[in-house]
C-alpha positions in Angstrom: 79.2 96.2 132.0 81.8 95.0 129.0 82.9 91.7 129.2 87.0 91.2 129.1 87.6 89.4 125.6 88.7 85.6 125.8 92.0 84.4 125.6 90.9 83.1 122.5 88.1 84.6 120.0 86.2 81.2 119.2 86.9 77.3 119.5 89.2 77.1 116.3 91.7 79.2 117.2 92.0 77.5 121.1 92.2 74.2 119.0 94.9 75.2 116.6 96.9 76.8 119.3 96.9 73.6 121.3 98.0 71.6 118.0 101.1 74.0 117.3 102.0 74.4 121.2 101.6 70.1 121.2 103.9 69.5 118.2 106.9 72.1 119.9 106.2 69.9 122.9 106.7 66.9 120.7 109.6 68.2 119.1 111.4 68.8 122.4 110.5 65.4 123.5 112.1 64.7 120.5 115.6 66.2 121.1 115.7 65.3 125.2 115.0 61.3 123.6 118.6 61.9 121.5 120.2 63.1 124.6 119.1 60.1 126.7 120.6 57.7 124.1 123.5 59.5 124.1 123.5 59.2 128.1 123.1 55.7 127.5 125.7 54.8 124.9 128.6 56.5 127.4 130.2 54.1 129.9 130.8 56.7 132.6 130.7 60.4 133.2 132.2 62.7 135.4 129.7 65.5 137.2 129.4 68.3 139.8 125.9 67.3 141.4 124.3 68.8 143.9 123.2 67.5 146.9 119.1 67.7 147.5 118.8 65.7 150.0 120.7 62.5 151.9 119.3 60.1 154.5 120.8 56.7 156.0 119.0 53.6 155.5 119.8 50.7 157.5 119.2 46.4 156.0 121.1 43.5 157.0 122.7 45.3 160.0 124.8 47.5 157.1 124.0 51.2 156.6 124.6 52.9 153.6 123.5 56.9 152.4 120.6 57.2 150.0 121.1 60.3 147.9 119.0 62.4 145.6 121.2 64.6 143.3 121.1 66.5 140.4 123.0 67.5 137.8 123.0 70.8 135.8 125.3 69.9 133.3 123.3 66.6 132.5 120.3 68.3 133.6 119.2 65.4 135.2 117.6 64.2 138.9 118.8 60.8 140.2 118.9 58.9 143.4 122.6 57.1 144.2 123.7 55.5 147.1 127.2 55.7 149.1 129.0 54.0 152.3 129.8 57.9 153.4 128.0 59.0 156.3 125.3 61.9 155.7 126.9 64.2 158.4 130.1 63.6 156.1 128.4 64.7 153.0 128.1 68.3 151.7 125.6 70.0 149.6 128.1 70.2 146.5 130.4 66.7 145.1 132.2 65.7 142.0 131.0 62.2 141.0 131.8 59.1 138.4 128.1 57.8 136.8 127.6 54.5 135.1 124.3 54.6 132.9 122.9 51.7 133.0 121.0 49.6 130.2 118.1 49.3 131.9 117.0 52.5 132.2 114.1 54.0 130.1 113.0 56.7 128.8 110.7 57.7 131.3 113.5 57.4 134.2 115.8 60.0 132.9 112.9 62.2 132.1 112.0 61.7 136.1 114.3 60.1 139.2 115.9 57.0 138.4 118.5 55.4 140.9 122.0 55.5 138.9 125.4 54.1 140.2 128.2 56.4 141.1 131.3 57.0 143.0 131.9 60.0 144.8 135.3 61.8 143.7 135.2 64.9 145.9 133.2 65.9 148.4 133.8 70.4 148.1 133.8 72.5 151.3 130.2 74.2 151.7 130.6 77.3 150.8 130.2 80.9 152.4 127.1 81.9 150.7 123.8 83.9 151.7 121.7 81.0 151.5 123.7 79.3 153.9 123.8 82.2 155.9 120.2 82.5 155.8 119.8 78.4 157.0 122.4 79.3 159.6 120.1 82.4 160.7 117.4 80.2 161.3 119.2 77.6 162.9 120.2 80.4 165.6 116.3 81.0 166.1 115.3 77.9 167.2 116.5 75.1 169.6 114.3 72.5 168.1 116.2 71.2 165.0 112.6 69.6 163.8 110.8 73.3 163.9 113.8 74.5 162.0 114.1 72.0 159.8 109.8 73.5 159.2 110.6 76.9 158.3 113.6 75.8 156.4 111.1 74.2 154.4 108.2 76.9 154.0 110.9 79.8 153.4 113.7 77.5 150.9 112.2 74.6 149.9 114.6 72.3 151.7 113.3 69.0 152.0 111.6 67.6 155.2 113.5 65.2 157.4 111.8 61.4 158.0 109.6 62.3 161.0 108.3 66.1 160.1 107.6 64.2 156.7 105.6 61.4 158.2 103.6 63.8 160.7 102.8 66.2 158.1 101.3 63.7 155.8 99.4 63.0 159.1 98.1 66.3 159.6 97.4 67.0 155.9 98.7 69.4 155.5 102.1 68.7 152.8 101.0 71.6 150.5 101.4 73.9 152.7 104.6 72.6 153.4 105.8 72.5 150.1 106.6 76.2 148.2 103.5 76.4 145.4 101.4 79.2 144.1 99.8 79.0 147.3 103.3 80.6 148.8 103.8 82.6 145.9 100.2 84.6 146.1 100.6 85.6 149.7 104.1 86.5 149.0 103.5 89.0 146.1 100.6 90.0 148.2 102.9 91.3 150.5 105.0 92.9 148.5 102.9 94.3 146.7 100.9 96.1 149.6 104.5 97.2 150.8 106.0 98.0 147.6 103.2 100.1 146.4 103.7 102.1 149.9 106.8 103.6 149.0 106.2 103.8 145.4 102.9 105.9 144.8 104.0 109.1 146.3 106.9 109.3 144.5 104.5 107.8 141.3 102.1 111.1 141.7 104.7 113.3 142.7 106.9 112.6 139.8 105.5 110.5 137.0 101.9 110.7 137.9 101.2 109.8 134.2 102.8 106.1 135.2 99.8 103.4 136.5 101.6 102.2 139.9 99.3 99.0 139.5 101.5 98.2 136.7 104.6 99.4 137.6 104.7 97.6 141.3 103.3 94.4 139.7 106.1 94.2 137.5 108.9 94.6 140.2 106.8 92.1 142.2 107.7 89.6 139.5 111.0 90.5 139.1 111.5 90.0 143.0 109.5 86.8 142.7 111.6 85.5 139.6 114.6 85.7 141.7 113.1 84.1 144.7 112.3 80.8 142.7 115.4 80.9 141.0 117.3 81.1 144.8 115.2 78.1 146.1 116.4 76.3 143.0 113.1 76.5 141.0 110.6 73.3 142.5 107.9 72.3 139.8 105.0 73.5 141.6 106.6 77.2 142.0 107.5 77.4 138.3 104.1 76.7 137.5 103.0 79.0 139.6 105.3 81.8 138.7 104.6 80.8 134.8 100.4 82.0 135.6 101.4 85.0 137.2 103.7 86.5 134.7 101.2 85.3 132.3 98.2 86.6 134.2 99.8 89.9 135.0 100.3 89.9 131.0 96.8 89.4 130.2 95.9 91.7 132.8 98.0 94.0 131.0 96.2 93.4 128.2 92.7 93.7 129.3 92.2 89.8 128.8 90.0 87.2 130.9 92.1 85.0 133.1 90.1 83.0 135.0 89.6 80.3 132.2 90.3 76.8 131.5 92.1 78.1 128.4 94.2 79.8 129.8 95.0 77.0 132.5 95.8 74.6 129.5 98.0 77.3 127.3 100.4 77.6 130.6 100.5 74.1 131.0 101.3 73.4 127.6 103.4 76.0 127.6 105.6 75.0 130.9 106.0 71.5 129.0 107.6 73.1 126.3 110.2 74.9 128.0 110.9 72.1 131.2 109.6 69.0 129.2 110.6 67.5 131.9 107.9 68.4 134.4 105.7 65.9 132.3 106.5 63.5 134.7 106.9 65.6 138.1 104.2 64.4 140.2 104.5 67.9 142.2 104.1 70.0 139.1 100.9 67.4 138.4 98.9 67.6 141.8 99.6 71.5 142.0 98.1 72.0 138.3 95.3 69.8 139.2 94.9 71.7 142.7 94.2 74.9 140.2 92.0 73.3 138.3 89.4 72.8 141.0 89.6 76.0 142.1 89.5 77.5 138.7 86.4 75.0 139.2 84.4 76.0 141.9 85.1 80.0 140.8 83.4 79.1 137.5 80.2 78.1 139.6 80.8 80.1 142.5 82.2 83.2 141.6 78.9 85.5 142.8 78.9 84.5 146.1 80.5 87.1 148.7 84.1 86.8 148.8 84.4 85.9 152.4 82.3 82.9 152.1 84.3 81.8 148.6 87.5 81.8 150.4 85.8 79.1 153.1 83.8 77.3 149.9 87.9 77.1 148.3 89.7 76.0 150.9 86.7 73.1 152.3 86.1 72.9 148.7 89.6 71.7 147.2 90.2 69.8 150.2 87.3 67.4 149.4 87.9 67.4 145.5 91.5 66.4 145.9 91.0 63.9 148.5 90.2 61.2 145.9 93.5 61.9 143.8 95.6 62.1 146.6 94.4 58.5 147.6 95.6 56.9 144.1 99.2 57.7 145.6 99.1 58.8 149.0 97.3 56.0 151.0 97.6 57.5 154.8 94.2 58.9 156.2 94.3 59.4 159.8 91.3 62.2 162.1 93.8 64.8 161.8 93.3 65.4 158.5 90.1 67.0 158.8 92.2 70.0 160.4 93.6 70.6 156.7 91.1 73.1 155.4 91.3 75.4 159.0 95.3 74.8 158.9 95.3 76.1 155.3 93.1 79.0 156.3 95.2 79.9 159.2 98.7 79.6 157.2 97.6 82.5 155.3 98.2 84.8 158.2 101.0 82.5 159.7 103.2 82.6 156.8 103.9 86.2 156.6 104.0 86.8 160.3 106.9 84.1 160.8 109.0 85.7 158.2 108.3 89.1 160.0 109.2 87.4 163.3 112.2 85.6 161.1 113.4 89.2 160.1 113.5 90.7 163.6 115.3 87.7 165.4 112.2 86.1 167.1 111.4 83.5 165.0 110.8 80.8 167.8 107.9 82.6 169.2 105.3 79.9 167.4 107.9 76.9 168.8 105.9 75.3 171.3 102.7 75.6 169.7 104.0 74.2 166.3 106.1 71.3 168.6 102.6 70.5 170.2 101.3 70.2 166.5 104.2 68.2 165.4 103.5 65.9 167.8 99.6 65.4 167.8 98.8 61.4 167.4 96.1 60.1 165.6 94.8 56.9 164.1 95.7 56.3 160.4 94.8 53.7 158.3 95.6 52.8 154.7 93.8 53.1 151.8 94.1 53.3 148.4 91.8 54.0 145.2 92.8 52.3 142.0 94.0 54.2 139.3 90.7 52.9 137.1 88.9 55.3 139.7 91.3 58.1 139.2 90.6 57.9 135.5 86.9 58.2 135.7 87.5 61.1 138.4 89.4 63.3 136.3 86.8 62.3 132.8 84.1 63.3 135.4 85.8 67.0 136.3 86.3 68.2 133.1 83.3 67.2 131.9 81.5 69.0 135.0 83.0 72.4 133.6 80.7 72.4 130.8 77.6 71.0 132.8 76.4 72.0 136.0 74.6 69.0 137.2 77.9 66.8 136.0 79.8 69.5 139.2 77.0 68.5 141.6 77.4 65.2 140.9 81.3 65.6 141.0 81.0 67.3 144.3 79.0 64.9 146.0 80.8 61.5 144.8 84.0 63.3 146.4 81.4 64.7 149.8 80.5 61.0 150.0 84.2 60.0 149.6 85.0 62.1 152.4 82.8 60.8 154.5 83.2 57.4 154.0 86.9 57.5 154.6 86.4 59.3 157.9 84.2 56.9 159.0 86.7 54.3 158.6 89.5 56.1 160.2 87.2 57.4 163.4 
């Protein structure tokens, strides 16, 4: 059987590739550094933001509003803080910002906290994704559960408690729109798509490949649906491998490959430079990697089986990273890997339900999960660990005792911090 050709035809050429994609990186490092000193230099500015997401916060017996904005003319992410209520506030405002001195480099490249004074608050406006928020507001009398699917279907952010019991449970990826979202939805509209598209394919253009053809309008369905949710990191990477993929696929070209993994990273930095510092876009690229991982060692088992080895698999390799920042362990946790497995069919189903106006009919099962309690405990690795980790999995790609021994420092990881927590 002929082997697809590589990405790349030998080391030389992957190595100068990375050097020219590195120094455009550079360069548009370069030219976002010049617009932060300009940011800087400017007492005030006057912005439309929009409104991601606002909370109160009580200290002192005083409340004030914490929000986190962002600003497509500055093309920036901030938090601010105001006296208005958050019932008061809308999703769009006109606001005064005073750059402060203090702030570095890194801040503006990520989410700094930066005064303001609010100017306007606009009326929300009449728009379909408003409508569609209102549509699932109708479905369910639970404002927590709605607040869920909210989440899953627009990439609204979680409220306090859904936030805290999800980390709980484990299970904040699924939460969170990522390739994992992206591959069962193309999935689905592919499989649909392709039904009404091949007859008329082999009835009128039968020279066409309908593979192709209903792959690309997939995409293009796709591209809008992260643009509508306002593009999080983790879907624009995702998107980013699938056009690419489809491309090489096009092309006759391997894709499973650690090449190709770095070239779309690389090449994601390049055009939103400021994902270098998204902690999202981070954990979902690393997420890939171990499952880019485990098929390059585990790729000739039966497919079945490699869909259990992924999802038990990436569960246990991430659980040290996700300790260097997210300390909470708690018994629930183990339910992660058979939660994932089961969101697979859930996710489609719910926006079926969604669709036909019965979209509370997983309510009370998802309230009992909502509510589960469970031990938790704190811990956290120190980065020095994470280091070594992350030196110890790309090493193991190249040797396979150096993956056994990754596999069982995270197994006995695992373990250990179960232990503790039962």
């Amino acid at each position: 059987m002929l082997e697809k050709p590589k990405l790349f035809l030998n080391l030389k050429e992957f190595w100068l590739t990375m050097l020219v994609l590195s120094l455009l990186l550079l360069t548009r490092l370069f030219i976002l550094y010049g617009e932060y000193k300009e940011f800087k230099e400017k007492p005030f500015f006057y912005t439309d933001v929009q409104v991601v997401q606002a909370y109160e916060k009580w200290k002192d017996d005083e409340y004030y509003t914490i929000l986190k904005l962002y600003s497509a003319t500055l093309d920036i992410n901030f938090f601010s803080r105001t006296k208005i209520r958050a019932e008061d506030i809308s999703s769009q405002m006109r606001v005064k910002l005073f750059p402060h001195d203090d702030m570095k480099f890194s801040d503006y490249l990520g989410t700094s906290f930066v005064f303001s004074k609010i100017n306007e608050i606009y009326e929300p406006k009449e728009d379909m994704k408003n409508e569609l928020f209102e549509a699932v507001d109708r479905q369910h009398d639970n404002v927590m559960i709605a607040n869920f699917y909210k989440a899953i279907f627009f990439a609204i952010p979680l409220e306090k408690d859904l936030r805290t019991q999800v980390a709980t449970l484990g299970v904040s990826h699924l939460i969170a729109l990522s390739g994992f979202h992206l591959a069962i939805l193309s999935a689905l509209l592919f499989f649909l798509l392709r039904l009404f598209y091949r007859p008329m394919q082999q009835k009128f253009f039968p020279y066409r490949f309908d593979l192709l053809d209903v792959g690309f309008i997939v995409l293009v369905v796709l591209a809008w649906y992260v643009w509508f949710v306002d593009a999080p990191p983790s879907l624009i990477r995702s998107y980013m491998m699938m056009v690419m993929g489809w491309t090489l696929l096009v092309l006759g070209v391997e894709l499973l490959s650690f090449s190709f993994l770095v070239t779309v990273i690389l090449l994601l930095l390049i055009i939103f430079p400021k994902l270098l510092l998204s902690l999202a876009f981070w954990f979902s690229v690393i997420g890939v990697f171990y499952i880019f991982l485990l098929l390059h060692y585990f790729s000739h088992i039966n497919k079945y089986l490699m869909t259990l080895l992924i999802s038990f698999g990436l569960f246990v390799l991430m659980l040290p990273i996700v300790h260097v920042v997210f300390p909470m362990t708690s018994s629930l946790q183990l339910y992660s890997p058979l939660l994932s497995l089961g969101f697979t069919f859930f996710y489609p189903l719910s926006i079926l339900c969604h669709l036909l106006g019965v979209g509370g009919i997983f309510d009370s099962y998802l309230q009992e999960l909502f509510t589960l309690s469970a031990q938790t405990v704190a811990f956290q690795l120190e980065k020095s660990y994470l280091f070594l980790y992350l030196i110890l999995s790309l090493l193991s790609i190249y040797l396979r005792w150096l993956f056994y021994l990754l596999l069982f420092i995270a197994l006995i990881f695992a373990l250990w911090l179960f232990i503790l927590v039962l």
